[in-house]
C-alpha positions as CSV (number, residue, x, y, z in Angstrom):
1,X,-30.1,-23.4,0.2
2,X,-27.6,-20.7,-0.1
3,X,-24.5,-21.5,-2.1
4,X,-21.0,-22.3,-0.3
5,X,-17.4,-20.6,-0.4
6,X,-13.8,-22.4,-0.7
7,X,-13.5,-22.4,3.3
8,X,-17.0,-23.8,3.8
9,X,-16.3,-26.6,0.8
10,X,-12.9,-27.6,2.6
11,X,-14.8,-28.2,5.9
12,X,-17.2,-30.5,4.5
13,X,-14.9,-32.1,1.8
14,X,-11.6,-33.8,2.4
15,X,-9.7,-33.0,-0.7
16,X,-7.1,-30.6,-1.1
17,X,-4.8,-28.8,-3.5
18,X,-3.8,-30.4,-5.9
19,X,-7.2,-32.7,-6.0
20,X,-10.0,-30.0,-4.9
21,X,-11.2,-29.1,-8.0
22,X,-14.7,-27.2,-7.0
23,X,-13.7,-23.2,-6.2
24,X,-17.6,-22.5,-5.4
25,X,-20.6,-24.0,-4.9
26,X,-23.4,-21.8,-6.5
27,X,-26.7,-23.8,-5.1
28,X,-27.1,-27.1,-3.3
29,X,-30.3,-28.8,-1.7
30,X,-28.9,-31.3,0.3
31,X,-30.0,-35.1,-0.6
32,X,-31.0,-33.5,-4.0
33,X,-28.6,-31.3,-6.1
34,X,-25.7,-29.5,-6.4
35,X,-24.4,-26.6,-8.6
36,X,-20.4,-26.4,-8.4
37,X,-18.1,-24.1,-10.2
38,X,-14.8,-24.6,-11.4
39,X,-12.4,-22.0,-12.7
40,X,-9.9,-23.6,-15.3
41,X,-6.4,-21.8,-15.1
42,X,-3.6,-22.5,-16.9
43,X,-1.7,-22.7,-13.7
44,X,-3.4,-25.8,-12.8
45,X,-0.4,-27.8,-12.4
46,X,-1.8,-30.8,-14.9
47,X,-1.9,-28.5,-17.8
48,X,2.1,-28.9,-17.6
49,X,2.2,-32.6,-18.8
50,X,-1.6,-33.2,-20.7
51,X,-0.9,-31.8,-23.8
52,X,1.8,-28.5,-23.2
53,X,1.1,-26.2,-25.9
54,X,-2.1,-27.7,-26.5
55,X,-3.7,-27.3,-23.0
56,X,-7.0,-29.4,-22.1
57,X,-8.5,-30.9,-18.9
58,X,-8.1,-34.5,-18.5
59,X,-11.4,-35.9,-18.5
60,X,-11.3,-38.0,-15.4
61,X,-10.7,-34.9,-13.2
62,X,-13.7,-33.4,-15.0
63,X,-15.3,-36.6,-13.6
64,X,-13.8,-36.3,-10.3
65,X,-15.1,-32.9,-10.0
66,X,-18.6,-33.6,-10.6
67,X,-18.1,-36.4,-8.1
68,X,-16.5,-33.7,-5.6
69,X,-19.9,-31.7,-6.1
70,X,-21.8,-35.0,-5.4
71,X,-20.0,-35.2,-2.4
72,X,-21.8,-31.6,-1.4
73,X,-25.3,-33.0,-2.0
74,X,-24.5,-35.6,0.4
75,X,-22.8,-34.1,3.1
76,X,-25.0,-31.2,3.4
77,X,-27.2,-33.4,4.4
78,X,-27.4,-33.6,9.2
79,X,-27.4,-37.4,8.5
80,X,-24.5,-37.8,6.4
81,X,-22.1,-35.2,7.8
82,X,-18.5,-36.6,8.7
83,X,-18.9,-39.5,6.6
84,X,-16.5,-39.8,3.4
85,X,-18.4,-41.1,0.0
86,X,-16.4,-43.4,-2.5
87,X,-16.8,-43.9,-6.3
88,X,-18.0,-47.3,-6.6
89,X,-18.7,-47.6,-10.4
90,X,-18.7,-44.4,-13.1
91,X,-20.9,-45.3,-16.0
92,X,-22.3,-43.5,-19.4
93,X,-20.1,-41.3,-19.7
94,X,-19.6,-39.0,-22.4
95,X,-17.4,-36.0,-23.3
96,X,-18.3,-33.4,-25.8
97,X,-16.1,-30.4,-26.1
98,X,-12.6,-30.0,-24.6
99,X,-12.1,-27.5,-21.2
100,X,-9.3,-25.3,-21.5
101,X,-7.7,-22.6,-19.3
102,X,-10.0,-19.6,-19.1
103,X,-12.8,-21.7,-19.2
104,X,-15.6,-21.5,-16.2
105,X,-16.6,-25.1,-15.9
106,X,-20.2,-25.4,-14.3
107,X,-20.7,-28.6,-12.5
108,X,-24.6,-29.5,-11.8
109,X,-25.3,-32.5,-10.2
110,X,-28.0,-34.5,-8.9
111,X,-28.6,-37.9,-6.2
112,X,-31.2,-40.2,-7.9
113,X,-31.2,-42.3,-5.0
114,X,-29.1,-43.1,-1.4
115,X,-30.5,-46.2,0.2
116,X,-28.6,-46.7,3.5
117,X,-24.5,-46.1,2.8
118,X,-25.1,-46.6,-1.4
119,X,-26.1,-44.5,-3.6
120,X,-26.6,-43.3,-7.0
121,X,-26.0,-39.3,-9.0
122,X,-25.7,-37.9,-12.3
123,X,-24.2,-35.2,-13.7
124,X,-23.3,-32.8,-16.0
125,X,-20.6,-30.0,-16.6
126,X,-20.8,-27.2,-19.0
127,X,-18.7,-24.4,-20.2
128,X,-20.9,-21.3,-21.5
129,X,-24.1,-23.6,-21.4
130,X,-22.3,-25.8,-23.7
131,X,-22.2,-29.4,-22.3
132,X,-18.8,-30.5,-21.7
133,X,-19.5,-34.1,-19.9
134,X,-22.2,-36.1,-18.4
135,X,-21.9,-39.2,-16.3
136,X,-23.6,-41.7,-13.8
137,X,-21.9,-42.7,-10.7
138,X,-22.6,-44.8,-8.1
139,X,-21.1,-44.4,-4.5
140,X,-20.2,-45.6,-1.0
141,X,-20.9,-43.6,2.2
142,X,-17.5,-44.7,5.0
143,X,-17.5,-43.2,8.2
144,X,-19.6,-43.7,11.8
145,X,-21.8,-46.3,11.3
146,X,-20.8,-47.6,7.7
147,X,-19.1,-51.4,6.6
């Protein structure tokens, strides 16, 4: 499936500025995987407070971003549209090299399983094919016909 611009993303997703963090999603299948981009500028207003003059990324919005482009594998999907997925548990995660402004973060993800509103991804981001984090996550879908 083709990929998906910033309007398209904010339909579907119900974050917004400052919490969207995916500016472009480059591939998706729904119910199977997701590629997200990310552009990393130094305007990005938590570069002022996590580390000024040593600008990185906080990993947990690295995290939240590859969650965000979760989000797109599932609600590209008919039979989950409108509902609103929840981290239940984050789990191996690793970090490998910092993200810094000018960096083009690539965020590929991928649902191992959904079994009724629960389900399971993984992913991975890289900058310049260079992994930057991997994780395991584990969510809720909310919405229609969820408890």
């Amino acid at each position: 499936m083709a990929g998906k611009n910033i309007e398209e993303i904010m339909r579907m997703l119900p974050h917004r500025f400052p919490m969207l963090l995916i500016d472009r999603v480059l591939d998706v299948e729904p119910t199977k995987y997701c590629v997200g981009l990310k552009n990393v500028s130094m305007n990005e207003a938590f570069f002022q407070g996590h580390y000024p003059g040593m600008p990185i990324m906080p990993g947990v919005l690295i995290l939240e971003a590859l969650a965000q482009c979760g989000a797109i594998i599932v609600l590209s999907s008919e039979e989950y549209q409108g509902r609103t997925p929840l981290i239940g548990a984050i789990d191996d995660v690793k970090f490998r090299r910092p993200v810094v402004p000018g960096d083009q973060l690539i965020l590929n993800t991928e649902v191992m399983w959904i079994k009724k509103d629960i389900g399971r991804m993984k992913g991975e981001a890289t900058v310049e094919g260079e992994k930057a984090a991997q994780m395991e996550l584990t969510f809720k879908l909310l919405g229609r016909d969820a408890t």
